[in-house]
Each structure stands twice: as C-alpha cells, then as structure tokens.
C-alpha positions, 0 to 999 in steps of 0.5 A: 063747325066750319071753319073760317080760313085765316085770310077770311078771318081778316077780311071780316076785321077789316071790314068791322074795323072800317064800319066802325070807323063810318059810324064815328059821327062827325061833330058839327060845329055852328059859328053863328055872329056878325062880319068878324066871325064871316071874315070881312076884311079878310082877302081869303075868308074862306080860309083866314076867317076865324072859322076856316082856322079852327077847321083847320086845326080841328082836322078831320072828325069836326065841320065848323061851318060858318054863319056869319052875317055882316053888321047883324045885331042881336036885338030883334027889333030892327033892321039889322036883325041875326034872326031876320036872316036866312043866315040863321035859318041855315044855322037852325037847319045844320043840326050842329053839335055846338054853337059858337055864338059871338054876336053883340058888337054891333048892338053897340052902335047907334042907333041899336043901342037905343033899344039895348034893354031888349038884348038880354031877352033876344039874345036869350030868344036866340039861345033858346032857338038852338037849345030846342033843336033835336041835336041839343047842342052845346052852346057857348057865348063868345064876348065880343073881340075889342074895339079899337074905333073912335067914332063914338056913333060906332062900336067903341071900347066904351060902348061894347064893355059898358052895355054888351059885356055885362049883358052877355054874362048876364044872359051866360050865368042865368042861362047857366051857358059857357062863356070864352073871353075874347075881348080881354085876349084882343086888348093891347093889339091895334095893328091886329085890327086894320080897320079899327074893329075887323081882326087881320088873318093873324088876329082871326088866328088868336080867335081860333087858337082860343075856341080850339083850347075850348073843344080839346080841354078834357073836362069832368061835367058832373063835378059841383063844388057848391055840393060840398060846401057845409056852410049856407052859401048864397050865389050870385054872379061873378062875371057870368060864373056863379060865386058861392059867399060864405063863412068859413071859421068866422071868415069870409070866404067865395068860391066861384065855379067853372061851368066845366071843371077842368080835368084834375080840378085846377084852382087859383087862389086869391089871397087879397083884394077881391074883384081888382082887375080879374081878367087872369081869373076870368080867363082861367074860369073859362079854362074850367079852373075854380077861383077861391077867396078867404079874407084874411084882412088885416093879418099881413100873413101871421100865424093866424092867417096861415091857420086859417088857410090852412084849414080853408085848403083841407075844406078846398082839397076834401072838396075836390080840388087839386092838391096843388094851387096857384098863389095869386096875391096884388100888392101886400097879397103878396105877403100873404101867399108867399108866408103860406107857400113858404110853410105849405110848398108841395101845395104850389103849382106856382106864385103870381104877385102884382106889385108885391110887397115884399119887405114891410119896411117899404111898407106899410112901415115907409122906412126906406124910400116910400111913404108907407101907410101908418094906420096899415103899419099899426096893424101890422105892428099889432098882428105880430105883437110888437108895441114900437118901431123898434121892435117891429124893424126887427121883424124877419117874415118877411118874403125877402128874408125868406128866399132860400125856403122860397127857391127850395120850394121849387115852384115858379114864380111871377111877378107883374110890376110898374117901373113907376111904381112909388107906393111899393118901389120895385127897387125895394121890393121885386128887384131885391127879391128876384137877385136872391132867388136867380142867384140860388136858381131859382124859377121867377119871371118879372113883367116889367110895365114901363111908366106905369105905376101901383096901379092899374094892377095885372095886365089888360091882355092876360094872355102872358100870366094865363099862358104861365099859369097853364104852363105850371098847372100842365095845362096848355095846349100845343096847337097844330100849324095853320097855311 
C-alpha cells in the first residue's frame, strides 16, 4: 500500500474541510410587506430598514432580501394589491428558507377596509402561494407595528387593532403558522415614529432585534403538549395560539401552546383573571413558552388551592415542562402565587404581580385605608374558616407576613404598580412588601405608573416584564452591534 506523505495528508483535509464549508447552504430569508418593511422615511433603507439590520446581525450564513412595496394591501381585490406587483413575483422566485410576511396596515385605511371581509381568505391565498413552492419555507406572519396617525381615513390605532390584528391571528391559528407581536413592542413610542406611522432607524432597529430573537431561539418542533393531557380538551383560539380548556381535579384549567416550544420548555402560569391584558403572555407565546391556567376562584390561596396546584404542576412537569415557572398573578392573583411560591420556591424561576394584593386587611377586609369588598371579604373569611372580623384580622398568610420565606427563596420578583391605585393602595401593599424584602436582600423590582390607577393592569409595551422574565428563565438574547 502507498503511502501519503504528511504534508499530502493536510492538503486533503483542507481541501475536505473547505468543501464542506461551500456546501453550508446559505439560508435565504424573504422580508415580504409594505413601506416600513422597504424602508420609507428612512435616509439609507439600504441599510436602516428593518431588513438591512437583521442582515446585518445575521452575518454571514443568512441573505435576507427585501420585498417590500410601498402602500400595498393584502386584499386583492384593488388597486393596492401585494400580489398585483412584481415585487411579489421576485419574492415567489427567490427560493426563500423563510418568509417574514408583515403586511396589513394599509388594508386598514380607506378605502380598503370597505372590503376587509376578503383579508382573511387573500392573506391565506398569499400564504399559500409561498407554502407551494419547492423550497417549503417557514412562514412567519408579523402583526403590524402600531400606528400613531390621527387622520381616521388613514391606518389608525383603532382601525389596525379593530379589523387587521384579530384577522391575522386568525389566519395564524387556522393556518397553524407562527406568529411575532410587533404592535404591542411599538406601543408607547411616538418619537420612534416621525410621521406617525413609518418607524426611525432606531425603531427599524426594534424590528430587527425581535425577528432576530425568532431565528436564533433554539426550539424543539416535535413537542405536543395537548398529547399528554388525559382529560377530553376542547381547542379554540387565544390570540392565534391554540388553548386547550379543560377539567382538572374538578376545576377549570387551559393550557395554551407555542407553535415552537422553546428549548428546556419554559412556561408562565396565570394564577388569576384569564384574559386581562395578556400581551406579557402574548409576547412570550411567541418566545415558544406554554401559558397555563387552574382557576382556583375564590380560595384566596388556602390549602385547598395550594393542593390543587400542586397536583395541577406534577400533571405540568410529567407533561414536559419545565420544572421551574413564572408566577403571574393581577390583583388578589398575588395572594395566590406568592402562597404557592412560598410552599414550592425550587419550582420558581421568578414572580411577577400587578397590583398585587398583598395584605387582606387592605383587601378585601378595607380595614386600613381602601374600601375593600365585603361580598370578597366574606369568602375569604369562609375559606379560612373564620366566623367574625375579629378572627379573620388575625389571619398571618398573608404574602406581607411572609417575607423571610419569600427572600429565602431566592427567586426575583417584579412587581408593576399605579401610584394612584386606591382599591389595592400601593402604600399598604407593594410598598410594604418591598422595604421587607430589600431589607433582608432580596431580589425585587417595582414598576411604578404615574397617575395611574388599579386598572389598566401590565404594560401596553411589555418589553420591560418580557426582558425580566427572559432574564430569569436564561432566555435572552445577546444581540451583535448594528453601524
């Protein structure tokens, strides 16, 4: 047998080693939508548009190419028509890996919306158009960036969260397709909109940041929760995502899915008040975490409730989940998570709470300075056996008397609250609770909402209990520079 000499050797390597490194397919990302996605306003679309930036980040390995056409609509039966342009047909013809398709806004504005009963059936025409092509790529709908116009003839707040959202998650969840949140991410910004509607450089940065997170998010595709439930569910929609209802140990109980479970299966855990501004749940749907619900309704987290939960996180963690969860409670929810993280805290990767009652004489009871609710300070008394006020102002479960246990747990808390809050006073509830826990060191942060009161609950723009979540979880992404 011949032999190869040494240096021959590493020749061939280098040369195997290199034509491997050719054969990496490049993947080929379509940006299909309207003028934000193409850049207008923008003094360099070429670079600023939302486009440009997520090549940038992406770096070598990626194309993202940019299909953008001003003032298009989905619907096709009009002047405006995406798929009247040959912009589209270059897009059909770029054999993409992914498609990124954000259009809708101006299918909010007269005189489109007249037809907007068609925008289901053409945006799913469109979808369609992409799924048939040989490349099968993965298609992912992007809801509109909000609107800060006026003009109600034009593409208003009102108009795009009234008639276009509901229709793309409707077209999201039949056409089981994913979906990215980009309205709720652009509440709250009008300076990052110049012209009321175009985002700035900054906010085309905003944009890109988020569809970045979406291809570098390491996800288990083949995971079906809805598999392991034992119970008969019936599935319906929850803003695009499909929620499972059904009975658990006599209660009622949800779980809604991802359409891509993150890796390690992540999950935050509504202990109260389904439904009540979900865009922190929203968000994090689309980051491939679970959402679940067990109503506990009216227990005010007595051992009954912390029972039930109990056996509802074993079904949870068996399931597939996470052996940790993120607590999230509104108003007397907080009750409710801090009892169970206080009996359960290896199970906590963090708290968030909202106008979080945390001393039941604020309320319900309304014996310091809020008004309380009698019918709700009855069934509290009822739950924990107590026959008289005298009995129940004796009552130490509370969150508030349950700092050391809380800090010792070690998980971080946040707590989003109104300054003018009168029904839950901050004053007797947060306020205490957060001197406790910083004197012992332990991990909160309180969001404080100037003039505003119980309600509304959350924040219009997540971004900051999304970013403490993911933080908590281990889930955010660190994001390269973009010049």
């Amino acid at each position: 047998m011949k032999k190869i000499a040494p240096n021959h050797f590493l020749i061939v390597v280098l040369l195997l080693v290199h034509s491997a490194v050719i054969a990496q397919k490049t993947i080929r990302i379509a940006c299909v939508g309207n003028s934000i996605t193409a850049g207008a306003r923008l003094a360099h679309p070429e670079k600023e548009a939302y486009p440009a930036q997520l090549q940038q980040m992406l770096g070598g390995g990626y194309e993202v190419m940019n299909f953008g056409n001003s003032g298009k609509t989905v619907i096709r039966n009009c002047d405006r028509a995406y798929m009247s342009t040959p912009t589209y047909q270059q897009a059909l013809k770029s054999n993409p890996d992914i498609v990124f398709i954000k259009l809708g806004t101006n299918d909010s504005r007269l005189p489109y919306r007249l037809q907007i009963d068609s925008f289901v059936a053409d945006y799913k025409t469109l979808v369609h158009s992409f799924q048939d092509l040989s490349t099968h790529p993965r298609i992912i709908l992007l809801l509109p960036v909000t609107s800060y116009k006026a003009d109600t003839s034009l593409q208003t707040e009102q108009a795009i969260a009234r008639l276009i959202l509901p229709r793309v998650r409707q077209v999201a969840f039949e056409e089981k397709l994913e979906l990215v949140d980009l309205h709720s991410i652009t509440q709250d910004m009008p300076a990052t909109f110049p012209d009321s509607l175009h985002p700035s450089a900054q906010g085309a940065t905003i944009l890109a940041k988020r569809l970045y997170e979406v291809l570098v998010n390491k996800t288990d595709n083949s995971f079906d929760i809805f598999k392991k439930i034992k119970e008969p569910i019936t599935v319906s929609s929850y803003y695009g995502y499909e929620c499972a209802d059904f009975t658990f140990n006599g209660r009622k109980a949800k779980i809604v899915k991802p359409r891509r479970a993150a890796e390690g299966k992540p999950w935050i855990w509504n202990a109260r008040f389904w439904n009540v501004e979900p865009q922190t749940e929203i968000a994090l749907l689309d980051r491939g975490f679970h959402v679940v619900y067990c109503d506990v309704a009216e227990l005010f987290g007595n051992k009954e409730a912390i029972t039930t939960w109990n056996k509802f996180y074993d079904m949870l963690e068996k399931a597939g989940l996470s052996k940790t969860t993120c607590l999230e409670g509104f108003s007397r929810g907080g009750i409710y998570a801090y009892n169970w993280a206080t009996q359960n805290p290896r199970k906590i990767a963090c708290v968030y709470v909202d106008a979080p009652v945390l001393d039941v004489k604020s309320w319900p009871g309304g014996k310091l300075s809020a008004k309380g609710s009698a019918p709700e300070w009855e069934a509290f008394k009822k739950d924990y056996g107590y026959t008289n006020d005298e009995q129940a102002l004796t009552f130490k479960g509370n969150p508030i008397d349950k700092v050391p246990q809380i800090v010792q747990g070690g998980y971080p808390m946040l707590h989003v609250v109104g300054d003018a809050d009168s029904l839950v006073p901050v004053s007797e509830n947060t306020a205490i609770f957060e001197k406790q826990v910083l004197a012992m060191n332990g991990n909160i942060t309180v969001i404080h909402k100037p003039g505003v009161g119980h309600h509304p609950h959350s924040l219009a723009n997540p971004t900051p209990i999304v970013d403490f979540i993911l933080k908590a979880t281990h889930k955010q992404v660190v994001f390269p520079e973009v010049h």
